[in-house]
KOLMIDREN-65493 format. One line per 3 residues: number of its first residue (from 1); their letters; for each residue z, y, x of C-alpha. Coordinates in steps of 0.5 Angstrom, whole numbers, plus 500, padded with zeros to 3 digits. Layout:
residues N
NUM) a) Z Y X  ...
***
This chain:
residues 306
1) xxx) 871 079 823  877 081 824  881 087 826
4) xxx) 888 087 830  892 091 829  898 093 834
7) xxx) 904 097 837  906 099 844  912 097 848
10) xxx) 918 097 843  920 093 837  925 097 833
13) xxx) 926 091 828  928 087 833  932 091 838
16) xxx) 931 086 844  931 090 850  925 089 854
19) xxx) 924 096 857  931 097 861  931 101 867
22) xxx) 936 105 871  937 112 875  934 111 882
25) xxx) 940 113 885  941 105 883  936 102 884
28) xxx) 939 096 888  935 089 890  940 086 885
31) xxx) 939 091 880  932 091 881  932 083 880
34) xxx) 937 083 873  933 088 870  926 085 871
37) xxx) 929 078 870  932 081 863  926 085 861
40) xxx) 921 079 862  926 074 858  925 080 853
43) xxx) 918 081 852  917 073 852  922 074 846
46) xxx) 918 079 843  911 076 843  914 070 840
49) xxx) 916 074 834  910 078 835  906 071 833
52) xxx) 910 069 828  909 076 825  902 075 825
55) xxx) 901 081 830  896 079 836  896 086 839
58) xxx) 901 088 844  902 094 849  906 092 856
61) xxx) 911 097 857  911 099 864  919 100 864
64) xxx) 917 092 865  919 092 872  922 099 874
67) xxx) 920 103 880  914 098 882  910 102 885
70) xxx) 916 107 888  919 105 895  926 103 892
73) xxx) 922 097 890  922 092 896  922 085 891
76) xxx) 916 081 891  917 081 884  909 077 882
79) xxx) 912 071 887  921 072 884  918 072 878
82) xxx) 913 066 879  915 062 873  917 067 868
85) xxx) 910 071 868  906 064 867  909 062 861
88) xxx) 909 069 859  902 069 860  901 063 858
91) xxx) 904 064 851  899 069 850  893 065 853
94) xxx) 895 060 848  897 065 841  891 068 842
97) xxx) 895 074 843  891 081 846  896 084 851
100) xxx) 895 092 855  899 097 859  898 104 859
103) xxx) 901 108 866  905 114 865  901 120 867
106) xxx) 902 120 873  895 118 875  890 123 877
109) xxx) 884 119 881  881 127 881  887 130 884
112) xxx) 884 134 890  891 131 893  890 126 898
115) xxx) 897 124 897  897 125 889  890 120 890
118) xxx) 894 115 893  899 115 890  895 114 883
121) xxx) 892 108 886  898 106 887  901 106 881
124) xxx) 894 102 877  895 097 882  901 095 880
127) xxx) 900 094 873  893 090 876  898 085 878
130) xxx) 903 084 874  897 083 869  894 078 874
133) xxx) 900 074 875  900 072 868  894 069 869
136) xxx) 889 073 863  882 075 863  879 082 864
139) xxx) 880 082 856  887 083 858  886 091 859
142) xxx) 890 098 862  888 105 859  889 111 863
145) xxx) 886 118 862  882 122 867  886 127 870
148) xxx) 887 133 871  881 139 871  884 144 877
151) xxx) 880 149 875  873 146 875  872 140 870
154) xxx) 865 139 873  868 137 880  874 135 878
157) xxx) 870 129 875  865 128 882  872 126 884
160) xxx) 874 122 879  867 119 880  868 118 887
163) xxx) 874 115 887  873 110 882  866 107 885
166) xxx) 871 105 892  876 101 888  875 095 888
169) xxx) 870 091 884  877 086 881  881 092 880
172) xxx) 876 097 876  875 090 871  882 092 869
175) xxx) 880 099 867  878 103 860  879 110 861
178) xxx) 882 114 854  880 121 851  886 126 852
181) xxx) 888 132 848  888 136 853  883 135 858
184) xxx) 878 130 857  873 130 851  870 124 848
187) xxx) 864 127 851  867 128 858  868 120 858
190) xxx) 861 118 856  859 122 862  863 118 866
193) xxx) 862 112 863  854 113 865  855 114 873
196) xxx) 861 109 873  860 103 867  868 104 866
199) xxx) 869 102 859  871 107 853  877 106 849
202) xxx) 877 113 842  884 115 841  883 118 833
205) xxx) 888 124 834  887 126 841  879 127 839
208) xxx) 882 132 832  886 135 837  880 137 843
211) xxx) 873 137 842  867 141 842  868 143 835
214) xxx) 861 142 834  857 138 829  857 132 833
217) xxx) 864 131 834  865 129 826  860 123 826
220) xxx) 865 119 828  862 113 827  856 115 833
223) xxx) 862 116 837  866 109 836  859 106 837
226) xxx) 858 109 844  864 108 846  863 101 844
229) xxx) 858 099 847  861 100 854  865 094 853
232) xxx) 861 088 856  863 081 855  867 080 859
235) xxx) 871 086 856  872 083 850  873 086 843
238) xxx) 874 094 844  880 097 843  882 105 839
241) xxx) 889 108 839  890 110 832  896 115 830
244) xxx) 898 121 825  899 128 827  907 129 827
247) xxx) 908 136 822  910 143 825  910 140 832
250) xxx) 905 140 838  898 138 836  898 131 839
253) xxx) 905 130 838  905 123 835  909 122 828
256) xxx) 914 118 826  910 114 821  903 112 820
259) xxx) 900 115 814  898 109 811  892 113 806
262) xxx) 889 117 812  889 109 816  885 107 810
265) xxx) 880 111 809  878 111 816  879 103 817
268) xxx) 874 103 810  870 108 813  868 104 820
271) xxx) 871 097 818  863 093 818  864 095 827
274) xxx) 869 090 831  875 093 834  882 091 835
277) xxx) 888 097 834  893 100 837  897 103 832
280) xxx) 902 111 836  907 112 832  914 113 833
283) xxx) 917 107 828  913 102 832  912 095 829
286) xxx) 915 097 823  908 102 821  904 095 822
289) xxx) 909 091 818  908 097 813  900 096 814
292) xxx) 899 088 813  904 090 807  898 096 803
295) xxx) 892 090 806  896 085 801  898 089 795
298) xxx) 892 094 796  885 092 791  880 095 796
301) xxx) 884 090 803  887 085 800  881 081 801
304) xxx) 881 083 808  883 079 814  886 083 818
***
């Protein structure tokens, strides 16, 4: 059993840029192509040094191509951009690689705003594509979170249900739904999960940060079982986010590190189940460089294969 592990969007150790964007004052066609052109050469880039580092988990920025889901962007970048996304995908396919996206929090599928609704959809569309046009598997995966609560959680998640059920059934083979450290508990998915079978991806901080504050919420490993068996075959290995509260900041605030003993504790603690890693923190590739370190010095990981 092996459990990847992860970094989201930048590689600091690098500095290939591969998230580059512009103010939407210059969002030109020709604009628009240069940045897409340059930020697929740069995640090409970065999945090879990701491979060559032994890191298989990878999260698409979705600077990856600026303004896609905003009228400014008229390009048929899917098709422009044919050739590159193939051989992106196609390098992943190959490697073995587990790529994601994460949308902005500009989703709210439970808005009760048409136009928020449409909008949102709008934005998880585009995200749909660019994974299908690197030709991977529903492996392949896009977290979002719920939404908003607009002073009813109870209906706000009726509407989340609602809309969910009328996406199509290609497009919600993309979808996890993560838990929130403001609206949306683990046990507010495992809810949604039972009426929509909309698979479930644990965020360890977001969890510290906003539960029940009851004696289940602390059975950690109840918890990660149940959202694992939300993945089916097609889906794959489960993913969790992993990160580290940032000290004297807002509760959630992701740090600027790992903190390598805490992370020990908990993949000791759960390593028996099967999951890939998305590590949250502010140093990048760096915190998952400092991991494989500890798992290749440390007595207790050294015979792990990670």
């Amino acid at each position: 059993m092996k459990h990847r592990i992860g970094y989201a969007c930048i590689n600091l150790t690098t500095g290939i840029p591969l998230n580059r964007t512009c103010r939407l004052a210059n969002a030109t066609d020709a604009k628009l192509r240069e940045l897409i052109k340059s930020n697929l050469d740069g995640l090409i880039r970065v999945l090879k040094w990701n491979k060559e580092n032994d890191i298989y988990h990878f999260r698409i920025s979705s600077d990856v191509v600026p303004f896609a889901s905003h009228e400014v962007n008229k390009i048929m970048w899917w098709e422009d951009f044919k050739n590159e996304l193939q051989d992106i995908g196609s390098f992943i396919k190959k490697n073995n690689l587990k790529v994601a996206m994460h949308p902005s929090p500009v989703v709210y599928l439970n808005s009760p705003r048409l136009e928020v609704v449409k909008s949102s959809i709008k934005e998880l569309e585009w995200h749909v594509k660019f994974l299908e046009s690197l030709e991977l598997d529903f492996t392949h995966k896009i977290v979002f979170h719920a939404g908003g609560i607009y002073g009813d959680k109870a209906e706000a998640i009726k509407r989340f249900i609602k809309v969910y059920k009328e996406l199509p059934e290609g497009f919600k083979s993309r979808l996890t739904l993560e838990n929130d450290d403001k609206n949306y508990n683990v046990w507010d998915l495992i809810q949604i999960n039972k009426a929509v079978g909309i698979p479930l991806v644990f965020d360890n901080l977001h969890h510290e940060v906003l539960n029940t504050q009851k004696s289940e919420d602390k059975d950690i490993e109840t918890i990660l079982k149940t959202f694992f068996s939300t993945w089916d075959e097609k889906s794959g290995v489960p993913d969790i986010h992993y990160s580290t509260q940032k000290e004297k900041a807002r509760p959630g605030s992701h740090a600027e590190s790992i903190n390598l003993e805490e992370f020990k504790e908990f993949f000791l603690k759960y390593m028996h189940l099967n999951f890939y890693i998305m590590f949250e923190a502010k140093d990048k590739d760096k915190s998952v460089l400092l991991a494989y370190k500890m798992f290749k010095t440390d007595l207790a990981l050294k015979n792990i294969e990670i």
